[in-house]
C-alpha positions as CSV (number, residue, x, y, z in Angstrom):
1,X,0.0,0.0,0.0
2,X,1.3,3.5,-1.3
3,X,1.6,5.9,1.7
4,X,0.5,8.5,-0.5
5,X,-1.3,8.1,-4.0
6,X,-2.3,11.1,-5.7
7,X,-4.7,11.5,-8.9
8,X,-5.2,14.5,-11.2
9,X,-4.9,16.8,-8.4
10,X,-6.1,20.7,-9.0
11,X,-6.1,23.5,-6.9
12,X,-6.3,27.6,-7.7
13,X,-6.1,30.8,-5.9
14,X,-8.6,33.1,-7.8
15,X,-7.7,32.6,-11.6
16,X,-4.1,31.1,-10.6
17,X,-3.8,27.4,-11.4
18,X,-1.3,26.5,-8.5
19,X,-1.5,22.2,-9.3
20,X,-3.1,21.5,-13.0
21,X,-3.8,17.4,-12.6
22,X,-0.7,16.4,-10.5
23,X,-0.4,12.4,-10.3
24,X,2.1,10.4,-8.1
25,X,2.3,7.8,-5.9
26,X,5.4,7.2,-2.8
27,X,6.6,4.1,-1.6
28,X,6.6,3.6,1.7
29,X,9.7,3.6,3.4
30,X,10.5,6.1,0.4
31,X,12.4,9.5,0.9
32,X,11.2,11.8,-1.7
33,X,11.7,15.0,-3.1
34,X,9.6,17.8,-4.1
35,X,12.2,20.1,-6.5
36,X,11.1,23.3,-8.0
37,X,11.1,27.3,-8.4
38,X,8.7,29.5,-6.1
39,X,5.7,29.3,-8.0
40,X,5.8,25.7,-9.1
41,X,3.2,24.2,-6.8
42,X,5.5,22.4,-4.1
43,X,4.1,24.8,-1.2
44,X,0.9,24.1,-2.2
45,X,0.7,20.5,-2.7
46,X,3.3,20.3,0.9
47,X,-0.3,22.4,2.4
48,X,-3.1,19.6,0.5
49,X,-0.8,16.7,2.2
50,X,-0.3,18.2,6.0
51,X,-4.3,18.7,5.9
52,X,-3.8,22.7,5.9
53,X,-5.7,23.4,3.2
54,X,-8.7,21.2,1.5
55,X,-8.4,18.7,-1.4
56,X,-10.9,20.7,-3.8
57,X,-10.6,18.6,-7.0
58,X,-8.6,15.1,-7.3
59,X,-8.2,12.3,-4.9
60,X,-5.4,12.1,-2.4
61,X,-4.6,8.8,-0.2
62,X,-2.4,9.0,2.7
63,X,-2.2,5.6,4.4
64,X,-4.9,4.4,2.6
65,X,-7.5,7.3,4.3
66,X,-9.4,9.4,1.8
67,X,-8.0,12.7,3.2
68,X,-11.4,14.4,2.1
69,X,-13.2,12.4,4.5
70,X,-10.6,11.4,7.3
71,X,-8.3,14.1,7.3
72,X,-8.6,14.0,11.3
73,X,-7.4,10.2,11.6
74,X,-4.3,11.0,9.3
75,X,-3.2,13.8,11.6
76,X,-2.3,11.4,14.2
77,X,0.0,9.1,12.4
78,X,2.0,12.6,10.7
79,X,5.0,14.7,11.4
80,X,4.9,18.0,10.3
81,X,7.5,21.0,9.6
82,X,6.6,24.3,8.2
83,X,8.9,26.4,6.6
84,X,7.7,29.2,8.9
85,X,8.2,28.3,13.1
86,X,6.0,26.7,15.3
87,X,7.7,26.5,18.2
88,X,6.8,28.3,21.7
89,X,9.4,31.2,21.6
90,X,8.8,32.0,25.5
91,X,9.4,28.0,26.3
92,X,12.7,25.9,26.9
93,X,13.4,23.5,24.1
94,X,12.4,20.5,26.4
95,X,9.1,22.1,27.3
96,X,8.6,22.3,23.5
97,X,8.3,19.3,23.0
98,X,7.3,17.7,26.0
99,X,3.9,19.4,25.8
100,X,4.0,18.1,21.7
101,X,4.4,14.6,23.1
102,X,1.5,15.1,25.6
103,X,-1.0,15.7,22.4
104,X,0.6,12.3,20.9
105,X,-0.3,10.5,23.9
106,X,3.3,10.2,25.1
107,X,4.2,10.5,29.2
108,X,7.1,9.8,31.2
109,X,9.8,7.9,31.1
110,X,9.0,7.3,27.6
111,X,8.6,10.6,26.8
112,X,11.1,11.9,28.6
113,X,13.6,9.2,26.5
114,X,11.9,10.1,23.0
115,X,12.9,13.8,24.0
116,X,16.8,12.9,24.5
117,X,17.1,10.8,21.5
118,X,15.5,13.5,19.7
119,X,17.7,16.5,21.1
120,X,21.0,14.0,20.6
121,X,20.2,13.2,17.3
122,X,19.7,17.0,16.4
123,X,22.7,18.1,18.3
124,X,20.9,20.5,20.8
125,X,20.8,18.0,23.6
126,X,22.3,21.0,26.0
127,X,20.1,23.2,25.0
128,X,17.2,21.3,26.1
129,X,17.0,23.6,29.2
130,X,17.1,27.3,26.8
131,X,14.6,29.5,26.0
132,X,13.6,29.0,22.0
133,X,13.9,32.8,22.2
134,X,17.5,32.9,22.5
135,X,18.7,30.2,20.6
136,X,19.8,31.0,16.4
137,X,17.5,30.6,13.8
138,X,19.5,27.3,13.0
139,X,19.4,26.3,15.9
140,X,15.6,26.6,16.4
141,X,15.0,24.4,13.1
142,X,17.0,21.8,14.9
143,X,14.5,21.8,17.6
144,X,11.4,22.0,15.4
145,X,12.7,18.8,13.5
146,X,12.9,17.1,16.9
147,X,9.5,18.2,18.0
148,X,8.2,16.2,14.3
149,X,10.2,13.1,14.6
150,X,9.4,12.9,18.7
151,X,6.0,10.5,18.0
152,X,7.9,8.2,15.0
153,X,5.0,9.2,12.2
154,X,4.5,6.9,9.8
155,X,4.8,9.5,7.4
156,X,7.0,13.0,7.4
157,X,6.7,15.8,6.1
158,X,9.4,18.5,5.7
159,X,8.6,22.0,4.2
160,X,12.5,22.9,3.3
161,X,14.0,21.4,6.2
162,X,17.3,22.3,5.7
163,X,16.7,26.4,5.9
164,X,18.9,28.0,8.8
165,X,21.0,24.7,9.0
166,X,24.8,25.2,8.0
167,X,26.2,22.3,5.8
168,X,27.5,19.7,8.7
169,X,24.1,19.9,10.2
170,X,22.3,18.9,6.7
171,X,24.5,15.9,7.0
172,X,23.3,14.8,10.3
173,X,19.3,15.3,9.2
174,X,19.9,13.2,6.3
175,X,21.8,10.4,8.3
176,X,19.0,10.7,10.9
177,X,16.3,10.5,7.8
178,X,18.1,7.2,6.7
179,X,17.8,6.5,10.6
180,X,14.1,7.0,10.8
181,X,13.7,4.8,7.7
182,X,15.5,2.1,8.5
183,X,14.4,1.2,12.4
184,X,11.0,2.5,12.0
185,X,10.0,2.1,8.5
186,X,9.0,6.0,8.6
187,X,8.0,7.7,4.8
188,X,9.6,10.8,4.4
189,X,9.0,13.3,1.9
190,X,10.1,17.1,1.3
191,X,10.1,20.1,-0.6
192,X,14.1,21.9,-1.2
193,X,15.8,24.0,-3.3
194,X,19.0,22.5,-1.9
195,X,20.7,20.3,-4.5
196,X,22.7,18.0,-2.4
197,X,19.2,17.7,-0.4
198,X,17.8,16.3,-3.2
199,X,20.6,14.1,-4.1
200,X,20.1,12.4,-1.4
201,X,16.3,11.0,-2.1
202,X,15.2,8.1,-3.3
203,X,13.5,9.5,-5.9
204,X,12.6,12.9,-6.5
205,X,9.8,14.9,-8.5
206,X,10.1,18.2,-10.6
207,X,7.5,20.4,-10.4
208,X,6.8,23.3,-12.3
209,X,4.1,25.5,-13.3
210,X,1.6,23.2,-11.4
211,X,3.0,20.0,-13.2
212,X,5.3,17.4,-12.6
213,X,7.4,17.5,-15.8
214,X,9.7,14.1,-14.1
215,X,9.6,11.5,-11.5
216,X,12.9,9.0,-11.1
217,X,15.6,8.4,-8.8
218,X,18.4,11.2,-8.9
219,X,20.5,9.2,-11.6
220,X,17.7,8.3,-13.7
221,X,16.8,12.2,-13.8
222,X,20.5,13.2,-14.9
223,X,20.6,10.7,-17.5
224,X,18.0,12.8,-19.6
225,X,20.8,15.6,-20.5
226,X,23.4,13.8,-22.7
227,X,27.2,14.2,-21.9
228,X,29.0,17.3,-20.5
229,X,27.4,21.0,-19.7
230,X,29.3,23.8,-20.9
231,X,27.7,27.0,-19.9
232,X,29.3,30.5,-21.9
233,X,29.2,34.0,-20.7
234,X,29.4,36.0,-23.6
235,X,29.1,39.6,-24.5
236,X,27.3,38.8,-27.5
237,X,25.5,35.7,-26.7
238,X,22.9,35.2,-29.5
239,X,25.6,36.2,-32.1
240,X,27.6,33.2,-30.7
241,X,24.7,31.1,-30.2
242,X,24.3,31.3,-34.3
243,X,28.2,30.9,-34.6
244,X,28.5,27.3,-32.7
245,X,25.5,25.9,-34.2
246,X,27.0,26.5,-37.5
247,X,30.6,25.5,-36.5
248,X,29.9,23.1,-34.2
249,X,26.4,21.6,-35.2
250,X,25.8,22.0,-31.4
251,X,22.1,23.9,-30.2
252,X,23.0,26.2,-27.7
253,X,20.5,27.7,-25.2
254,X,20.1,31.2,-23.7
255,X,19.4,30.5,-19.8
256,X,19.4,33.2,-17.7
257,X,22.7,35.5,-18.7
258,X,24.8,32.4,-20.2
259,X,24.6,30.0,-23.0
260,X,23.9,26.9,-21.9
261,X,25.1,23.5,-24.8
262,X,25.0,19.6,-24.1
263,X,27.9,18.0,-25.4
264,X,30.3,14.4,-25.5
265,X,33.9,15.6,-24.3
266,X,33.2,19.0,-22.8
267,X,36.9,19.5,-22.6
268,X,37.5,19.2,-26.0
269,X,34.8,21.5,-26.9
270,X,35.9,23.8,-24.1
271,X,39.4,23.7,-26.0
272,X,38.0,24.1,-29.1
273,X,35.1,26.9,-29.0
274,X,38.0,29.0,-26.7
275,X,40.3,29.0,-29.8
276,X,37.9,29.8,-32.1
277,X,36.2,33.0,-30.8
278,X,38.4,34.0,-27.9
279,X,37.3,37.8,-28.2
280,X,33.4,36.8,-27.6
281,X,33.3,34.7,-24.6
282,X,34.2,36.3,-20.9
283,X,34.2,33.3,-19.1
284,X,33.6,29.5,-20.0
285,X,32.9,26.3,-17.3
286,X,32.0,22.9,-17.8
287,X,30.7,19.8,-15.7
288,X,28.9,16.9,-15.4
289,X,25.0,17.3,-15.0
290,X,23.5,18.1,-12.2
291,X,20.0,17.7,-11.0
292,X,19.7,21.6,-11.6
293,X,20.9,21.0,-15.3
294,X,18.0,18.1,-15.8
295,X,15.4,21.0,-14.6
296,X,16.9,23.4,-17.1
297,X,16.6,21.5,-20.3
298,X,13.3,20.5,-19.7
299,X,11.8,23.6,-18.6
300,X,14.4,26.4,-19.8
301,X,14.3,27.8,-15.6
302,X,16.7,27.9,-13.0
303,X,15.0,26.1,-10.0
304,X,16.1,29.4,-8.1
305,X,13.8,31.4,-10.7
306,X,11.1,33.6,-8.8
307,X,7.5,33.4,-10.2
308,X,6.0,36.6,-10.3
309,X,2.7,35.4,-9.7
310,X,4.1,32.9,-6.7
């Protein structure tokens, strides 16, 4: 049984088509990856799962319960984190969640063990006695994450978990992810920008526009663009654009402020474009592709893009 199946999901704000038919289902045990600009729906569907806002046209299943009709028995077998706090500022971090595990059905000694796990995990175990109030924003998400994972939901939810946390820290949420999937079976899934956040799912979903334009495991989704990106900064970039195609036979793209080509042997081409018009490039790079380069040929956007209507 899917933890989550989704089919032809809409949803609009006014005239604003935020999801237009979405489809998917997630394993369980899965950790998966919403990826996308501002604007591309992931906010919107993260709200439709957590039960914030009302499924309006579509079917959503989370652990086999119509969420239409039994949105209040999924509640209880969820963690939740917002983007946005929900932590008691004027509370210690212990109190935080102790009170959290109280709604859960959680007391004493348990409780009180769930909590230290939790804190260790995170890294904030001596802060347990602070006031949310003084602690950094990073640290604060450390403590939210806690206060989700306390109860060991069958199914987490993480609205760009990573915001505030410095790299090592990222590290030690996905280890504790892989933790949470592997003793307890727990489905995770998240929204990011964060491309190593990503790298790390099991699979992970594209959306833009209110679509999902791919679904597949990180490899399977950089196996779309063919060999090496080259990207060009170029004081005349759609003279040059013309110029390669016809030296080259290659189809470059304008993305953003650089051209953008897909090519075997990057190096060589590197080499070999340099030589040829050294006056009309500023600055030349190549790589292998990354899950950011997948996005960009098949949307022409930068995941980082702002939508203006978002």
């Amino acid at each position: 049984m899917p933890p989550i199946e989704v089919e032809n999901l809409h949803h609009a704000y006014g005239n604003r088509q935020a999801l237009a038919g979405v489809t998917f289902n997630i394993l369980p045990g899965e950790i998966f990856g919403f990826l996308g600009p501002n604007g591309g729906g992931k906010t919107t569907l993260f709200k439709i799962l957590s039960t914030l806002i009302p499924v309006t046209h579509g079917t959503v299943r989370l652990l086999d319960f119509d969420l239409v009709h039994a949105s209040h028995v999924v509640r209880k077998h969820l963690g939740v984190v917002f983007q946005h706090p929900s932590l008691d500022a004027k509370l210690t971090v212990s109190e935080n969640l102790r009170h959290h595990g109280h709604l859960y059905g959680l007391w004493g000694s348990e409780l009180k063990g769930r909590i230290h796990e939790a804190l260790d995990r995170l890294g904030i175990a001596e802060r347990a006695r602070d006031r949310v109030e003084i602690l950094s924003g990073g640290l604060q998400r450390r403590a939210e994450l806690a206060k989700a994972m306390l109860h060991r939901p069958d199914l987490l939810l993480l609205d760009e978990p990573s915001t505030g946390l410095d790299p090592g820290v990222r590290k030690t949420l996905r280890e504790y992810l892989a933790h949470l999937r592997e003793e307890d079976g727990t489905t995770v899934v998240l929204t990011t920008h964060i491309l190593d956040e990503a790298e790390s799912c099991h699979r992970v979903g594209f959306l833009n526009e209110g679509k999902f334009v791919a679904i597949g495991t990180p490899d399977e989704l950089r196996n779309l663009v063919g060999g090496d990106v080259v990207l060009i900064d170029s004081s005349t970039p759609d003279r040059l654009r013309i110029k390669i195609n016809q030296e080259f036979g290659y189809e470059a793209t304008l993305v953003g402020q650089s051209l953008r080509v897909e090519c075997e042997r990057g190096h060589e081409f590197v080499r070999d474009v340099v030589a040829k018009f050294p006056a009309e490039i500023r600055e030349i790079r190549f790589g292998k592709p990354t899950l950011e380069d997948v996005f960009i040929k098949l949307t022409g956007r930068h995941l980082r893009e702002e939508d203006q209507e978002a």
